[in-house]
NUZAVEX-299470 format. One line per field, with one value per residue (C-alpha): residue number from 1; x, y, z. Coordinates in steps of 0.5 Angstrom, whole numbers, plus 2048, in hexadecimal, padded with zeros to 3 digits. Layout:
# residues N
num: c(NUM  ...) $
east: c(X  ...) $
north: c(Y  ...) $
up: c(Z  ...) $
# end
This chain:
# residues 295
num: c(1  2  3  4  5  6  7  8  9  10  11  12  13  14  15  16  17  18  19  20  21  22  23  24  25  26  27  28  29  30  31  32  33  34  35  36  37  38  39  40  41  42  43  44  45  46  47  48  49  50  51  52  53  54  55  56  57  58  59  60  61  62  63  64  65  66  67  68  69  70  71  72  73  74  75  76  77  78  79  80  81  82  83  84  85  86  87  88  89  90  91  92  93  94  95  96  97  98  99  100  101  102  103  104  105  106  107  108  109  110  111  112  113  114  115  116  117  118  119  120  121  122  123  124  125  126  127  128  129  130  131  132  133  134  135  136  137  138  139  140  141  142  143  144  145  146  147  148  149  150  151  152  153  154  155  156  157  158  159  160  161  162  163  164  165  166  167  168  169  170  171  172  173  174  175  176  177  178  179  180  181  182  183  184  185  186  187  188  189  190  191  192  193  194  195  196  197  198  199  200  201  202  203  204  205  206  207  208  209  210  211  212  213  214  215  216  217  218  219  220  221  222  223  224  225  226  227  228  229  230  231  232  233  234  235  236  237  238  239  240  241  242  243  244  245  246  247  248  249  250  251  252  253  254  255  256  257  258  259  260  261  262  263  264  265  266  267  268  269  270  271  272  273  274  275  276  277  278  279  280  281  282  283  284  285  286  287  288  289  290  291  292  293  294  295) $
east: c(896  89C  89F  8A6  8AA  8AE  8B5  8B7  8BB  8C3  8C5  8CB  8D0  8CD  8CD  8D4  8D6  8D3  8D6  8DD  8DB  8DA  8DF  8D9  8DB  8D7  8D6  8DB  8DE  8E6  8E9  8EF  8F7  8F9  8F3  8F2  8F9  8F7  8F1  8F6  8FA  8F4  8F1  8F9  8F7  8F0  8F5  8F9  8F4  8F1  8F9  8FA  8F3  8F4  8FA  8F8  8F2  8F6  8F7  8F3  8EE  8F4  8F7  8FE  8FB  901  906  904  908  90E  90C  90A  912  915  912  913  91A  91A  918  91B  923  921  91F  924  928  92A  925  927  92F  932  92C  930  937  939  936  93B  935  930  92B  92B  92B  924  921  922  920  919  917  917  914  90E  90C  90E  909  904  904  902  8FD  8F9  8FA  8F6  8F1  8F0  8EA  8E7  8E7  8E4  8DF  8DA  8DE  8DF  8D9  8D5  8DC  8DE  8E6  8EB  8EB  8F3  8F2  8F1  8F8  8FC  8F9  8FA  901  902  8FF  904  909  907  908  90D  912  912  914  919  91C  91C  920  925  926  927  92C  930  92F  933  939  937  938  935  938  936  934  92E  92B  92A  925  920  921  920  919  917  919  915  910  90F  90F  90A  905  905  904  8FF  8FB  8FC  8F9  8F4  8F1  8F2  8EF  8E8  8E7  8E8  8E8  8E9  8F0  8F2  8F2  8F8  8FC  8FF  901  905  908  90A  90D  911  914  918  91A  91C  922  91E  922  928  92D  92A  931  934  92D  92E  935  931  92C  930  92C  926  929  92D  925  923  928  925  91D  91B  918  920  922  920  922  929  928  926  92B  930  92F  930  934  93B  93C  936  938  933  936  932  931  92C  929  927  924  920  91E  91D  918  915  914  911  90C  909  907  904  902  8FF  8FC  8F9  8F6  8F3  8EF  8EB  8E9  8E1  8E0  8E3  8DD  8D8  8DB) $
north: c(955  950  94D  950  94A  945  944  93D  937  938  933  92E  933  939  937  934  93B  93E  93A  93C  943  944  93E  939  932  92B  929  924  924  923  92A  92A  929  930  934  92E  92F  936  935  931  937  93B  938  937  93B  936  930  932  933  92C  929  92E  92C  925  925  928  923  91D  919  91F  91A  916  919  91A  91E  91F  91C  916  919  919  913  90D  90E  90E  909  905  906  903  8FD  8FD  8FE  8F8  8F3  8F5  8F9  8F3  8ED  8EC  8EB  8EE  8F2  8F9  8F6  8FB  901  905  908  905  909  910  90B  908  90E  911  90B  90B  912  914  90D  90E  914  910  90B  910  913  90F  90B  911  914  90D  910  917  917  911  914  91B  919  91D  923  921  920  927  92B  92D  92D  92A  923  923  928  921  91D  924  925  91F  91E  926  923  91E  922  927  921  91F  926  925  91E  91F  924  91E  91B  920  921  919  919  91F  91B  916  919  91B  923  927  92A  92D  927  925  92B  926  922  928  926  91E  920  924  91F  91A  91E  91F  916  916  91A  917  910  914  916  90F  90B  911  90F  908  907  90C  907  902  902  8FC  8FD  902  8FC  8F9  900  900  8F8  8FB  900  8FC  8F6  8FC  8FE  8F8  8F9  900  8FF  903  8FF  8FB  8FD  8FB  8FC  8F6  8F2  8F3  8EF  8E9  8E9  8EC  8EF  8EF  8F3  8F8  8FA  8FA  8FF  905  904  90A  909  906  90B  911  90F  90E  915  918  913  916  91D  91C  916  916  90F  90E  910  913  917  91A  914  912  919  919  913  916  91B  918  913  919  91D  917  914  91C  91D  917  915  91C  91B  915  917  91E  919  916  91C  91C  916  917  917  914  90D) $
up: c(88F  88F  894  895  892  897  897  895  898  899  895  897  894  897  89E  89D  89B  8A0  8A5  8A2  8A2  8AA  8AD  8AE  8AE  8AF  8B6  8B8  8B2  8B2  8B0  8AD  8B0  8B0  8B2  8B8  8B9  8BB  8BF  8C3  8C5  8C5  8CB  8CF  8D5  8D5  8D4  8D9  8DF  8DD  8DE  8E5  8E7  8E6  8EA  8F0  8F1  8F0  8F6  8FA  8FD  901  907  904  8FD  8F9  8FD  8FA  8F3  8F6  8FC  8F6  8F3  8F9  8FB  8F5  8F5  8FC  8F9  8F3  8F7  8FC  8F7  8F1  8F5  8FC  8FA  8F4  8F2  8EC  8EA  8EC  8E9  8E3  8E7  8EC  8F0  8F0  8F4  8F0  8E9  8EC  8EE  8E8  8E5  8E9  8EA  8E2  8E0  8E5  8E0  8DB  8DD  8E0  8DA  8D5  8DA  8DB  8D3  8D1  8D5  8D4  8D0  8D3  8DA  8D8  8D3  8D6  8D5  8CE  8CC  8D0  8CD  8C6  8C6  8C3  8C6  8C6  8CB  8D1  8CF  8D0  8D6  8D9  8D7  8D9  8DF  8E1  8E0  8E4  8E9  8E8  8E9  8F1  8F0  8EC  8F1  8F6  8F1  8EF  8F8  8F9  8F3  8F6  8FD  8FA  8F8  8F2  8F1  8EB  8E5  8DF  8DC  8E1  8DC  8D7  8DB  8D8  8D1  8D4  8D7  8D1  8CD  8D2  8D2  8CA  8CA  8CF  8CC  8C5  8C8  8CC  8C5  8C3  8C9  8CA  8C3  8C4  8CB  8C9  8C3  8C7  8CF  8D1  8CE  8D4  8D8  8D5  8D5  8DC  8DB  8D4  8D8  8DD  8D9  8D7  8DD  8DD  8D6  8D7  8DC  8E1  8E7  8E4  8DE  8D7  8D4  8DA  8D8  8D0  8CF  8D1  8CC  8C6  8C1  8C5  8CA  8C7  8C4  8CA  8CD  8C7  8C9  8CA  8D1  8D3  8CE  8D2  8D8  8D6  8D4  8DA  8DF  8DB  8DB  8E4  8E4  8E1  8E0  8DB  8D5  8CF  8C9  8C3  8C0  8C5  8C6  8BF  8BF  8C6  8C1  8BC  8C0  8C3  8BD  8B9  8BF  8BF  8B9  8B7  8BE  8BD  8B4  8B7  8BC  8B8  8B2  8B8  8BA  8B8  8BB  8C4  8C7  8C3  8C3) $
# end
């Protein structure tokens, strides 16, 4: 009697095939940019809860919570309008009101640098989520920065109330302030891909960006007017006024304040910012997508 004859090996090619046939694709590997970029949208809702749950928890060890993100502008402010505002002469002189210039200023500055302080860390400090979860690991930067804005929203309605307290009424073009934000959002989360990757790979590196961003809140004109500042330096100056951190504030200011210009050179420059730092922030950070958590 023979025995039944056995079935033989799958070859490369075979098992290659096969994996084809039923959507099977090698552990950790990098899919590609399309079918990631839907895998993105179909874990939104799991992304959303991961940014509101991240924003309900900061801060809940202290006795204030989440006053503290409206409390830490505030403050801020405080000490910015002493020393620029009252200490130190001239450092207000080019700017009609000082004060609503300031808070606008601090208050969209503060999600700026939040946002780019924590998107740096936004695989380093879930690593255990990374590496129990098969996700798409861009599904971390988005949520953090998701997370910052939702944060931000009751700051800015501080903002807009301490505007109007200074005399300032609203009219259709503080509607503009929306595409401002958007547009800010858009840069931060770029950036936030980009250092996401760069902090992963080398973590020592996470150390440095909250100095970066730091430096550039003087570079920004968060609390003194760069268009005042730039007919001292020439050349240098005028670069300085289109940055995309001065830029973006310059944007929102104008969409309130009525003697800060912004035309639409400067909101395509902002776009053209925004667009720029999203899709290669984002490519950059899809081709390291094998390796987030095994580093």
């Amino acid at each position: 009697m023979t025995s039944p004859a056995r079935p033989s090996a799958l070859s490369s090619a075979d098992a290659a095939a096969l994996a084809s046939r039923f959507a099977l694709r090698k552990l950790g590997a990098r899919p590609r940019l399309g079918a990631y970029t839907r895998s993105i949208w179909q874990r939104r809702d799991f992304t959303w809860e991961l940014a509101r749950s991240d924003a309900y928890g900061k801060n809940q060890g202290s006795y204030l919570g989440q006053l503290w993100g409206i409390l830490k502008p505030l403050l801020q402010v405080g000490v910015f309008y002493a020393v620029f505002g009252i200490l130190i002469d001239g450092a207000s002189r080019g700017v009609a009101d000082f004060l609503s210039y300031l808070v606008i200023g601090t208050f969209l500055f503060e999600f700026i640098a939040s946002g780019l302080n924590n998107g740096g860390r936004a695989i380093a400090s879930k690593v255990k989520l990374v590496r129990a979860l098969e996700f798409p690991r861009a599904v971390l930067p988005i949520s953090v920065t998701l997370t910052e804005m939702i944060m931000m929203w009751p700051a800015l309605v501080i903002m807009l109330v301490i505007v109007m307290a200074k005399g300032h009424r609203p009219t259709w073009s503080w509607l503009l302030l929306i595409p401002a934000v958007i547009l800010i959002y858009m840069f931060v989360l770029g950036c936030g891909f980009f250092l996401a990757r760069v902090v992963s790979a080398t973590p020592d590196l996470g150390n440095l960006v909250p100095i970066i961003t730091q430096l550039a809140r003087f570079v920004a004109g968060v609390f003194f007017s760069l268009e005042v500042m730039a007919a001292k330096f020439g050349l240098l100056g005028q670069i300085a006024i289109y940055e995309p951190f001065a830029l973006y504030l310059r944007l929102a200011r104008s969409a309130v304040l009525a003697e800060v210009p912004a035309g639409w050179f400067e909101w395509a420059l902002g776009a053209g910012y925004s667009i720029i730092a999203l899709i290669l922030g984002y490519i950059y950070f899809w081709l390291a997508e094998a390796r987030y958590g095994r580093d």
